[in-house]
PQR file with spaces between the fields and no chain letter, atoms N, CA, C, O and H, PARSE charges and radii, in Angstrom:
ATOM       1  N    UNK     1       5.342    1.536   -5.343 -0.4000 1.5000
ATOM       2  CA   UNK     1       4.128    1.679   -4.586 -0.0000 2.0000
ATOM       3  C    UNK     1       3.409    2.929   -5.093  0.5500 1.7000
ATOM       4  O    UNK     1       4.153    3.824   -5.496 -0.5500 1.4000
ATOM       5  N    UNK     2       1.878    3.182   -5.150 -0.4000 1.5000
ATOM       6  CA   UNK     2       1.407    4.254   -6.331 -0.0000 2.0000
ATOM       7  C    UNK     2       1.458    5.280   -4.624  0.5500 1.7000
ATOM       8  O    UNK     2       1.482    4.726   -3.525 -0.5500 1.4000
ATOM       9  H    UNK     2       1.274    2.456   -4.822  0.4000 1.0000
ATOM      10  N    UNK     3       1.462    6.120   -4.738 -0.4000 1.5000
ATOM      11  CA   UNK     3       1.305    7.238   -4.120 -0.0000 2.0000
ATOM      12  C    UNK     3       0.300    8.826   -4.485  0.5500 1.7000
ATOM      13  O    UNK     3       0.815    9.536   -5.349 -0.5500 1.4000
ATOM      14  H    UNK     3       1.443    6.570   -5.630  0.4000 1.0000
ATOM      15  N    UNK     4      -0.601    9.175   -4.073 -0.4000 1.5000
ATOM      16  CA   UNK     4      -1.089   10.092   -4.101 -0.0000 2.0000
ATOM      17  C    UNK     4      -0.622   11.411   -3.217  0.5500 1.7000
ATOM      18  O    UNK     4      -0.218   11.205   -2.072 -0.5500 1.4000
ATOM      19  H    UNK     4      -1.020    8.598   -3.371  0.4000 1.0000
ATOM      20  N    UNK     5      -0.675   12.839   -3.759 -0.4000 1.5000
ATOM      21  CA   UNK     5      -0.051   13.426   -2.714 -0.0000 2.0000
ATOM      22  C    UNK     5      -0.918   13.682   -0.859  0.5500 1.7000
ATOM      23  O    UNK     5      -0.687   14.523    0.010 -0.5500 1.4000
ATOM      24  H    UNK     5      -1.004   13.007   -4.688  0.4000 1.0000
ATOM      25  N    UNK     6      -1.742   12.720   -0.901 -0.4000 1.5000
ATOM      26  CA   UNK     6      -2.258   12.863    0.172 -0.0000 2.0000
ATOM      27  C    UNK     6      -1.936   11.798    1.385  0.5500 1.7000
ATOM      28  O    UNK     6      -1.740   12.026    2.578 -0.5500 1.4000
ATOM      29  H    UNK     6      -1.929   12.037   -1.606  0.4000 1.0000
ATOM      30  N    UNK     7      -1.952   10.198    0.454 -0.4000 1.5000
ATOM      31  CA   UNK     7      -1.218    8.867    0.936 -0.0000 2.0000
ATOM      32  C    UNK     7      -0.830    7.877    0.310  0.5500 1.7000
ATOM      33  O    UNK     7      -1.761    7.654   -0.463 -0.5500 1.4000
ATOM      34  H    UNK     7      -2.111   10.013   -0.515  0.4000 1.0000
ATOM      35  N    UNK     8      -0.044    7.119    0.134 -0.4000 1.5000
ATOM      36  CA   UNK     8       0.578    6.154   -0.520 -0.0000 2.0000
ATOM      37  C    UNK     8      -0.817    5.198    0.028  0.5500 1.7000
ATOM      38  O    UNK     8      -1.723    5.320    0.853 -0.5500 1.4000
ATOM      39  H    UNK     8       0.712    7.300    0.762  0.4000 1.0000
ATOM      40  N    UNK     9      -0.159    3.767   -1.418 -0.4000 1.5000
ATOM      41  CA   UNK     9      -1.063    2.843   -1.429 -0.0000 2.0000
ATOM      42  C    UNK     9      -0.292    1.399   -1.901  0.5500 1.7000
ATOM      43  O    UNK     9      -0.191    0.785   -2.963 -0.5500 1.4000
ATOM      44  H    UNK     9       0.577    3.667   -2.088  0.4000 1.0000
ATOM      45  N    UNK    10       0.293    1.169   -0.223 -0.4000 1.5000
ATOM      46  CA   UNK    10       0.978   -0.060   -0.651 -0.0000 2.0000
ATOM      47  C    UNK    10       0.177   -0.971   -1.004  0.5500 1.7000
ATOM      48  O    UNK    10       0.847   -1.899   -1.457 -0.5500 1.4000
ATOM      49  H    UNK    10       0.211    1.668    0.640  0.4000 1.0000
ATOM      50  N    UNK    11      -1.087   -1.232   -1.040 -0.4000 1.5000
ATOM      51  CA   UNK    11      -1.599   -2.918   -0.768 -0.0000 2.0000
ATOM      52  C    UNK    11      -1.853   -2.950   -2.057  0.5500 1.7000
ATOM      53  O    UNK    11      -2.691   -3.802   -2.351 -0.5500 1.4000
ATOM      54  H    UNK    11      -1.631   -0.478   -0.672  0.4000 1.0000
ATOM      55  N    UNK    12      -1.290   -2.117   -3.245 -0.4000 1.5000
ATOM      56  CA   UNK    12      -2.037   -2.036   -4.932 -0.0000 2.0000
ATOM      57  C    UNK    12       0.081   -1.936   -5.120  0.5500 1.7000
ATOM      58  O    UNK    12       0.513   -1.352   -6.113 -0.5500 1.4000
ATOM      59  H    UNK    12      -0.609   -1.425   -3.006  0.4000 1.0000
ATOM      60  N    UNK    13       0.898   -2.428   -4.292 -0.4000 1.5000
ATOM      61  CA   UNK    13       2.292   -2.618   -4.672 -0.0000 2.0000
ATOM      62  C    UNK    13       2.500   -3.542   -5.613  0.5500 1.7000
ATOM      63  O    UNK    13       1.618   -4.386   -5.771 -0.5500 1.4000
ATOM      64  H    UNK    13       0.547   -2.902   -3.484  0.4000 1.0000
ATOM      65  N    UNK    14       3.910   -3.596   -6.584 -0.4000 1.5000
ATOM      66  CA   UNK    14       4.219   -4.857   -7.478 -0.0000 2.0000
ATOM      67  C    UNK    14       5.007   -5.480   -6.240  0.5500 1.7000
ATOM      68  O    UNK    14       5.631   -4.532   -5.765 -0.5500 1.4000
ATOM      69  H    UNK    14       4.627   -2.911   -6.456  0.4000 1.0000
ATOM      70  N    UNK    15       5.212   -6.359   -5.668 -0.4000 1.5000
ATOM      71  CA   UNK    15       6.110   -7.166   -5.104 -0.0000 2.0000
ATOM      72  C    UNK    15       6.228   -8.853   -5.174  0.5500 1.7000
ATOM      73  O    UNK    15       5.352   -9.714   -5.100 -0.5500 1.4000
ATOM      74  H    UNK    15       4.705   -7.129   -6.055  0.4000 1.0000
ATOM      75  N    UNK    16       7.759   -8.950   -5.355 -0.4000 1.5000
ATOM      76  CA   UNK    16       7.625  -10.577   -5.993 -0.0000 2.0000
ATOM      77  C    UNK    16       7.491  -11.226   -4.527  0.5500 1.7000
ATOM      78  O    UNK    16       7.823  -10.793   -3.423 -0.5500 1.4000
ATOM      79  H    UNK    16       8.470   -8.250   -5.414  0.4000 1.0000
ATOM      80  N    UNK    17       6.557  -13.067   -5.145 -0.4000 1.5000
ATOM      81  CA   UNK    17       5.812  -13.582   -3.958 -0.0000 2.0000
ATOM      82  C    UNK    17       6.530  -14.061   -2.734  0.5500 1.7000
ATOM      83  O    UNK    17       6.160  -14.283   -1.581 -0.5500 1.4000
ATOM      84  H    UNK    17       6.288  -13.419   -6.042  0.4000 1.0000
ATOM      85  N    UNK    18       7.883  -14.164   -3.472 -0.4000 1.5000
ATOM      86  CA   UNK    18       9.029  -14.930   -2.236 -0.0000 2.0000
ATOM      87  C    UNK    18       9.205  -13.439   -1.123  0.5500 1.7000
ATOM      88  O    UNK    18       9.213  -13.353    0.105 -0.5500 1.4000
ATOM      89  H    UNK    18       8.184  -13.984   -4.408  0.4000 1.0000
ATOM      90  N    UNK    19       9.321  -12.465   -2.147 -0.4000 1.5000
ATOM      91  CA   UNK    19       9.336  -11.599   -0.964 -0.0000 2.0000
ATOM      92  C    UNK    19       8.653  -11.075   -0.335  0.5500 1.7000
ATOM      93  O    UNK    19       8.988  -10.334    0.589 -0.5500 1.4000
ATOM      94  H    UNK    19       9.314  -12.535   -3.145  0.4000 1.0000
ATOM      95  N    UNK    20       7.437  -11.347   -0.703 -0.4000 1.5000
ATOM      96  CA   UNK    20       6.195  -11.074    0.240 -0.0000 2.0000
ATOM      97  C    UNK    20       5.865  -12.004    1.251  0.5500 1.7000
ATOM      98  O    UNK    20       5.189  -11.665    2.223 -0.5500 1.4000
ATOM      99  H    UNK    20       7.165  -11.949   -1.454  0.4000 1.0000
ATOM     100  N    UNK    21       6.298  -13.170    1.092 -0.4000 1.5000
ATOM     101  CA   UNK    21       6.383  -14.052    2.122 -0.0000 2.0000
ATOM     102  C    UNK    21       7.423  -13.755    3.216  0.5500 1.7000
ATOM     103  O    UNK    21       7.133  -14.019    4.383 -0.5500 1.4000
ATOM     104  H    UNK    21       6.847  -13.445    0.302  0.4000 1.0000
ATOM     105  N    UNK    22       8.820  -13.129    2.856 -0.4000 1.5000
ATOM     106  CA   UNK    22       9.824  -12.925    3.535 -0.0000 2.0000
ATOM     107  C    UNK    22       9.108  -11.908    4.680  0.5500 1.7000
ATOM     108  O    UNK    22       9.069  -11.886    5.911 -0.5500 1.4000
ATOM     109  H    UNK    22       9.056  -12.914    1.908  0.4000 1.0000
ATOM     110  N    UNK    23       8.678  -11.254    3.815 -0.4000 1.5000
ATOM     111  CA   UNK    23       7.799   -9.660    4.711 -0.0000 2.0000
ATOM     112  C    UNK    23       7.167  -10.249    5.516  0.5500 1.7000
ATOM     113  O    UNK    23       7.486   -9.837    6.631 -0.5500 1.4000
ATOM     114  H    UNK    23       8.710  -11.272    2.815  0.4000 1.0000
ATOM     115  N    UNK    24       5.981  -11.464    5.596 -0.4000 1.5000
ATOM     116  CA   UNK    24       5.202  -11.489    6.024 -0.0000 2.0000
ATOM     117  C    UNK    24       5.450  -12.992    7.305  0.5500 1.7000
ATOM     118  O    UNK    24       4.506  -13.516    7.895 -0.5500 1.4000
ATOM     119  H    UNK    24       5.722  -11.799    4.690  0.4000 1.0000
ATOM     120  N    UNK    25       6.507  -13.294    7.422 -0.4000 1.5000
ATOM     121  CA   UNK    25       7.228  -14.082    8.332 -0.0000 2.0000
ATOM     122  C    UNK    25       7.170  -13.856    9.507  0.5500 1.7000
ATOM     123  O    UNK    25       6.425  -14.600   10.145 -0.5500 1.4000
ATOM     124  H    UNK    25       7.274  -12.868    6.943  0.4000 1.0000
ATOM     125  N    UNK    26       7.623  -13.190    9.970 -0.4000 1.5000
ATOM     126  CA   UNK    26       7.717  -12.329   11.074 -0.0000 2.0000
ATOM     127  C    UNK    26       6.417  -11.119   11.766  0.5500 1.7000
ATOM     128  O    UNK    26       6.359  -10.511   12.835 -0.5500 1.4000
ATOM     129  H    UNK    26       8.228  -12.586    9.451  0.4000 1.0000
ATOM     130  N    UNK    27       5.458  -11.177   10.495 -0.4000 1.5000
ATOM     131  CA   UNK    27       4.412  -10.202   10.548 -0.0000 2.0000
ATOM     132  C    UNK    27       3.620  -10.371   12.389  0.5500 1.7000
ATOM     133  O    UNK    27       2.995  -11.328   12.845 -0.5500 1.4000
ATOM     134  H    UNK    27       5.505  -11.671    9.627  0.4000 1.0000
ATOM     135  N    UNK    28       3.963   -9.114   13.031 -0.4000 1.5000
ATOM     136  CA   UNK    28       3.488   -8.883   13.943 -0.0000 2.0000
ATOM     137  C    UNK    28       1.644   -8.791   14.326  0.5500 1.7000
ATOM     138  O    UNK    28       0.932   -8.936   15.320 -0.5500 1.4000
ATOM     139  H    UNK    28       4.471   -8.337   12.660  0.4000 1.0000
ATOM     140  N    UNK    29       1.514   -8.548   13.249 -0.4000 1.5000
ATOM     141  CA   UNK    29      -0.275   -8.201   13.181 -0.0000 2.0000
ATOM     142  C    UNK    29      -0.409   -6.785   12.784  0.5500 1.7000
ATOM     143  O    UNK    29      -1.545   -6.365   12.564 -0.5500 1.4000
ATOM     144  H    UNK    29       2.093   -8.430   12.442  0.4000 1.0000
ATOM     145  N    UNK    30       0.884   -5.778   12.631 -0.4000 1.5000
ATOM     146  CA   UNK    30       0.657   -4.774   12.644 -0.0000 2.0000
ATOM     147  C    UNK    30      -0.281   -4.309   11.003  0.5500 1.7000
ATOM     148  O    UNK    30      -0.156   -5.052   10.029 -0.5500 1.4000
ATOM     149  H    UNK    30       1.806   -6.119   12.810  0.4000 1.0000
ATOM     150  N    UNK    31      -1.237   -2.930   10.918 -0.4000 1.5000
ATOM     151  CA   UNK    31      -1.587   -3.468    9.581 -0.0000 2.0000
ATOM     152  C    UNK    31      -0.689   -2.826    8.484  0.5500 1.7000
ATOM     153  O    UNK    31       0.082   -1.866    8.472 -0.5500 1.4000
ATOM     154  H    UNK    31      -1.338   -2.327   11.709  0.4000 1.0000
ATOM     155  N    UNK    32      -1.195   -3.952    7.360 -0.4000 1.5000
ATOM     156  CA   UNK    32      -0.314   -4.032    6.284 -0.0000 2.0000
ATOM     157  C    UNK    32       0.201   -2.643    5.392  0.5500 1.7000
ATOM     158  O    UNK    32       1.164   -2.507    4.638 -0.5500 1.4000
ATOM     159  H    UNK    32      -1.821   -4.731    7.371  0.4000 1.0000
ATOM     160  N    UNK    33      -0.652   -1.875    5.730 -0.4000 1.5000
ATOM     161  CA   UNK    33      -0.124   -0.672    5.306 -0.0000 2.0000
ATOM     162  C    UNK    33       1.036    0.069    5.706  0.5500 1.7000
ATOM     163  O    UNK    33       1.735    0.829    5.035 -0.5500 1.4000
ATOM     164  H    UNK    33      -1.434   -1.985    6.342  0.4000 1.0000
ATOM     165  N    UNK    34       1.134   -0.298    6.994 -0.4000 1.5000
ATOM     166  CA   UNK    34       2.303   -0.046    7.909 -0.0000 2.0000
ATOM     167  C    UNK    34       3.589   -1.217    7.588  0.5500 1.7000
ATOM     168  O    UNK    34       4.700   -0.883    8.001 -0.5500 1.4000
ATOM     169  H    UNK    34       0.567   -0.915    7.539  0.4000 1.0000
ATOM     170  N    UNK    35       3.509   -2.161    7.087 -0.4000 1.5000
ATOM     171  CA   UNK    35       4.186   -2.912    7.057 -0.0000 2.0000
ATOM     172  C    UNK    35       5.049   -2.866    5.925  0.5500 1.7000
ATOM     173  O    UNK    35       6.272   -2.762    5.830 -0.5500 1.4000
ATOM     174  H    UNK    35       2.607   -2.432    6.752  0.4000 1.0000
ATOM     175  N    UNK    36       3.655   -3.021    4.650 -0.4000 1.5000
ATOM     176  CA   UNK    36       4.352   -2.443    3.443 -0.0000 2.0000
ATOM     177  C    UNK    36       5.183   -1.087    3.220  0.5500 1.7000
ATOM     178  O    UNK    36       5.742   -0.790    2.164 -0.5500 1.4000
ATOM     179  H    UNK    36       2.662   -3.106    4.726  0.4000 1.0000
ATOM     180  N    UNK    37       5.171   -0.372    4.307 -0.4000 1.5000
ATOM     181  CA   UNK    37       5.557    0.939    4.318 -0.0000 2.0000
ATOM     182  C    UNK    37       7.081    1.101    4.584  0.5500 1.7000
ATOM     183  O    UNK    37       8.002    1.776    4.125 -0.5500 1.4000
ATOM     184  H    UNK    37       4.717   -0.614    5.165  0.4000 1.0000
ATOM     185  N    UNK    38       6.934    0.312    5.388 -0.4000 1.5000
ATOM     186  CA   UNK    38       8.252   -0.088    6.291 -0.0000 2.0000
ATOM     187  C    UNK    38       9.273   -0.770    5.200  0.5500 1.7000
ATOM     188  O    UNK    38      10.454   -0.421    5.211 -0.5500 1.4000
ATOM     189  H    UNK    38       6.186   -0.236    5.761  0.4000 1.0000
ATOM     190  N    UNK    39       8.780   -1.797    4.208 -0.4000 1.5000
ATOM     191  CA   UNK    39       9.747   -2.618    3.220 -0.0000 2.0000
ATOM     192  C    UNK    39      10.329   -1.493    2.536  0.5500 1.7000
ATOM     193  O    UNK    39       9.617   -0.511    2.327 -0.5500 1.4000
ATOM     194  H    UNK    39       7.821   -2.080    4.198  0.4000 1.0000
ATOM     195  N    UNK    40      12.040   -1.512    1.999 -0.4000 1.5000
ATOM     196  CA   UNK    40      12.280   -1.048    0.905 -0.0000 2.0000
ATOM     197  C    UNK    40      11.385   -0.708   -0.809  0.5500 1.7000
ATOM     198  O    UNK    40      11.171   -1.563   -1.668 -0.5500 1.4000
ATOM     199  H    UNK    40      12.619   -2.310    2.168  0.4000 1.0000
ATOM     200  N    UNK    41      11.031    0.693   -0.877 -0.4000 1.5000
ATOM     201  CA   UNK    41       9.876    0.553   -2.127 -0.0000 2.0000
ATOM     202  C    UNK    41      10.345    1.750   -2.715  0.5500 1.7000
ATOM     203  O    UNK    41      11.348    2.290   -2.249 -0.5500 1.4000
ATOM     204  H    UNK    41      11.205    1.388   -0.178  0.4000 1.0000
ATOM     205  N    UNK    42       9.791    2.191   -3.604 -0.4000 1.5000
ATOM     206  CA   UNK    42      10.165    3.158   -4.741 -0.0000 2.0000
ATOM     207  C    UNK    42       8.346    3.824   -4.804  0.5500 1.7000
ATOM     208  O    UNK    42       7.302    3.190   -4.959 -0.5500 1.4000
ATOM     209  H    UNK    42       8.976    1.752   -3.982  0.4000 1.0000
ATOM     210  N    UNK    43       8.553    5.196   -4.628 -0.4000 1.5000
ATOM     211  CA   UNK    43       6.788    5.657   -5.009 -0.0000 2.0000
ATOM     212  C    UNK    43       6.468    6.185   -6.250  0.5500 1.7000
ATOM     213  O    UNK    43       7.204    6.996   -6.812 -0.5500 1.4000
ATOM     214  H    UNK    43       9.401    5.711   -4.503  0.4000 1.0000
ATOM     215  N    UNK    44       5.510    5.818   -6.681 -0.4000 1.5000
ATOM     216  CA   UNK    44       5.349    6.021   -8.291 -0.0000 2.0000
ATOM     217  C    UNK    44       3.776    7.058   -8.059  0.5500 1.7000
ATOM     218  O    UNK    44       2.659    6.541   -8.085 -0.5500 1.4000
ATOM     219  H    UNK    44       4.912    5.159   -6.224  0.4000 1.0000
ATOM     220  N    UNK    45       3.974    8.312   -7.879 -0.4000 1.5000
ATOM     221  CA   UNK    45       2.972    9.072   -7.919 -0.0000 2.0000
ATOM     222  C    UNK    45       1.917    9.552   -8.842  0.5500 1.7000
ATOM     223  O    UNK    45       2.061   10.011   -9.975 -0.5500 1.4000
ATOM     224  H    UNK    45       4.881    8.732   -7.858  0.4000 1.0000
ATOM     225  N    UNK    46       0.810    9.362   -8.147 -0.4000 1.5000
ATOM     226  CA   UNK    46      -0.088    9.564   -9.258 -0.0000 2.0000
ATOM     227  C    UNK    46      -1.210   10.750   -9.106  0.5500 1.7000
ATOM     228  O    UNK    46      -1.123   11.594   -8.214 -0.5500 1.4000
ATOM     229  H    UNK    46       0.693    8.989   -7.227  0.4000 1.0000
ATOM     230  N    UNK    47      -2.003   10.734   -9.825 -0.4000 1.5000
ATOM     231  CA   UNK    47      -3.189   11.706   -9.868 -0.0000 2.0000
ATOM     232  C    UNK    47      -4.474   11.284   -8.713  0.5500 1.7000
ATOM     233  O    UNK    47      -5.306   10.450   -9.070 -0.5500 1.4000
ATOM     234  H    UNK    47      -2.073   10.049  -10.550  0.4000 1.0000
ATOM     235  N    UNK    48      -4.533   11.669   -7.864 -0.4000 1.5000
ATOM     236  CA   UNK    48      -5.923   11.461   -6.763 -0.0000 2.0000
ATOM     237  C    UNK    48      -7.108   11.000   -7.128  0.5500 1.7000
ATOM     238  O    UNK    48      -7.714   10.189   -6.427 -0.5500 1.4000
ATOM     239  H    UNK    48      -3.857   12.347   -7.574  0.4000 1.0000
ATOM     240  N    UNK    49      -7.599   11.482   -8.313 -0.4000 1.5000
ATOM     241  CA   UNK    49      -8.642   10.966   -9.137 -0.0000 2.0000
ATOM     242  C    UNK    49      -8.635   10.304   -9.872  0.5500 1.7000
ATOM     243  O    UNK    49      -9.547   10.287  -10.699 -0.5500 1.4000
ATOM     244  H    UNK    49      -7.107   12.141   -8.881  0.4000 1.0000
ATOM     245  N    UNK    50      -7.244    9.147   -9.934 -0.4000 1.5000
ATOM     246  CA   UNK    50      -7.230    8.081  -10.835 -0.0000 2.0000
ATOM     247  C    UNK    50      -7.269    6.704   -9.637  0.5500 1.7000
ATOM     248  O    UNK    50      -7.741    5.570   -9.721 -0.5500 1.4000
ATOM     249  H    UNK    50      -6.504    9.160   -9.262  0.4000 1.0000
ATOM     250  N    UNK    51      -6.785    7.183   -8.909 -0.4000 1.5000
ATOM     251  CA   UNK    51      -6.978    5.947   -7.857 -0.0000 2.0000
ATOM     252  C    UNK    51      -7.849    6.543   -6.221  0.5500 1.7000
ATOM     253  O    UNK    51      -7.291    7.435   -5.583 -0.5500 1.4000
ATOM     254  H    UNK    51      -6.402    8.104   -8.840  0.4000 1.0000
ATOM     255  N    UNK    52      -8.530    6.240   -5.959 -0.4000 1.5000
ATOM     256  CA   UNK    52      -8.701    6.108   -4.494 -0.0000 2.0000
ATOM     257  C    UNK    52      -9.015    4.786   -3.531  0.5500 1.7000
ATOM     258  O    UNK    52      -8.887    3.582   -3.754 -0.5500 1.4000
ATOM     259  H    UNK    52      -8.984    5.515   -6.478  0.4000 1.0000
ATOM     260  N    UNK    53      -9.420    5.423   -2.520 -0.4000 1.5000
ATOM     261  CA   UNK    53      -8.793    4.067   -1.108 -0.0000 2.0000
ATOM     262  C    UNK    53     -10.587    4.044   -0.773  0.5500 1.7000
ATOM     263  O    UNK    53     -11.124    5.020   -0.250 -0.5500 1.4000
ATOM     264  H    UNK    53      -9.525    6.401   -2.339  0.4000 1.0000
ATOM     265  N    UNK    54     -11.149    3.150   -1.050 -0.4000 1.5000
ATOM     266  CA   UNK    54     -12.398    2.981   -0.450 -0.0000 2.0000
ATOM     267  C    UNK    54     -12.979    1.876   -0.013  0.5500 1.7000
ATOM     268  O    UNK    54     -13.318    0.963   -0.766 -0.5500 1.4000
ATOM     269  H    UNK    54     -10.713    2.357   -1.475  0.4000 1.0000
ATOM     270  N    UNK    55     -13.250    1.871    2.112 -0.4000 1.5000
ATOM     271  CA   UNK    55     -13.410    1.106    2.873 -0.0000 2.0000
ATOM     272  C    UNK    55     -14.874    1.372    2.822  0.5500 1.7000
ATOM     273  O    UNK    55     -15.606    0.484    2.384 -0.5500 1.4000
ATOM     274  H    UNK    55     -12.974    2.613    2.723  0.4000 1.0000
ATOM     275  N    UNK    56     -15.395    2.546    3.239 -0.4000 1.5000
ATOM     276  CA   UNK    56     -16.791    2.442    3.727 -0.0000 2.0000
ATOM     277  C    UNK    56     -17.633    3.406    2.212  0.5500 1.7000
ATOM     278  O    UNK    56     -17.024    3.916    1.272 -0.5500 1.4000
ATOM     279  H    UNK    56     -14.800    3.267    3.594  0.4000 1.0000
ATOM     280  N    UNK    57     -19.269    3.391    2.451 -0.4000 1.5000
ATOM     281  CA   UNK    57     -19.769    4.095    0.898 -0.0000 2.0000
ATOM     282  C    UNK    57     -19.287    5.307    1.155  0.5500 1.7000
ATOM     283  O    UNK    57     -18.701    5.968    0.298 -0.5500 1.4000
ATOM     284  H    UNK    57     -19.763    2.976    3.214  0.4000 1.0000
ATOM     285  N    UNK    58     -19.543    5.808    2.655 -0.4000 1.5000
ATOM     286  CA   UNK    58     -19.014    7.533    1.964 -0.0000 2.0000
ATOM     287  C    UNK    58     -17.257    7.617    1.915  0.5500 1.7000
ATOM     288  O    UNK    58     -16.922    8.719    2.350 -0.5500 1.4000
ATOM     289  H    UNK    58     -20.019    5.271    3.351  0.4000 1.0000
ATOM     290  N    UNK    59     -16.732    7.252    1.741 -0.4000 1.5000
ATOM     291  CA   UNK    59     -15.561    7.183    1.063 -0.0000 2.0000
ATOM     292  C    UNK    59     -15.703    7.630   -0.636  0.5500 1.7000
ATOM     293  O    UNK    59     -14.842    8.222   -1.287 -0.5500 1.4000
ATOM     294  H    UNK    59     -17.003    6.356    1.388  0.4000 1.0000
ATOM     295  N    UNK    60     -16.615    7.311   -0.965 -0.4000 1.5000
ATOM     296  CA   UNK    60     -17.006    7.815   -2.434 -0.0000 2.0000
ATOM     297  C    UNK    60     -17.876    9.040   -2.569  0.5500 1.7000
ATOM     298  O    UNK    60     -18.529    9.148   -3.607 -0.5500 1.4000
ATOM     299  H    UNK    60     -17.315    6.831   -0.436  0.4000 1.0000
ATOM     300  N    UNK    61     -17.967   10.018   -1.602 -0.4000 1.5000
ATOM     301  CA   UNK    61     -18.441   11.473   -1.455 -0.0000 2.0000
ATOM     302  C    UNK    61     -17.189   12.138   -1.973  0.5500 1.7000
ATOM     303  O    UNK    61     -17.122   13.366   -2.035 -0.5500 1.4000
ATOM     304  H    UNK    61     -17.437    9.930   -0.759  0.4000 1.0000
């Protein structure tokens, strides 16, 4: 899962599809960030300015 030192970024995870289905069986509604968080993962940290998380435009300020 890539990780920045500010927050991880499961939903950009490698995970194979059977087991994403396994994960997602039982899926409460809770969101997926929380969920993916929760699965067994390995964090592969990176640089802040190579990846960011952007929902709304100022997210890119």
């Amino acid at each position: 899962m890539p990780a920045d030192p500010e927050r991880a970024h499961p939903l950009l995870s490698l995970i194979r599809p059977t087991e994403l289905l396994k994960l997602l069986e039982d899926w409460k509604g809770t969101p997926l960030h929380q969920t993916f968080a929760n699965y067994p993962h390995t964090l592969l940290m990176i640089d802040s300015a190579t990846l960011r998380n952007v929902n709304q435009p100022s997210d890119l300020d």
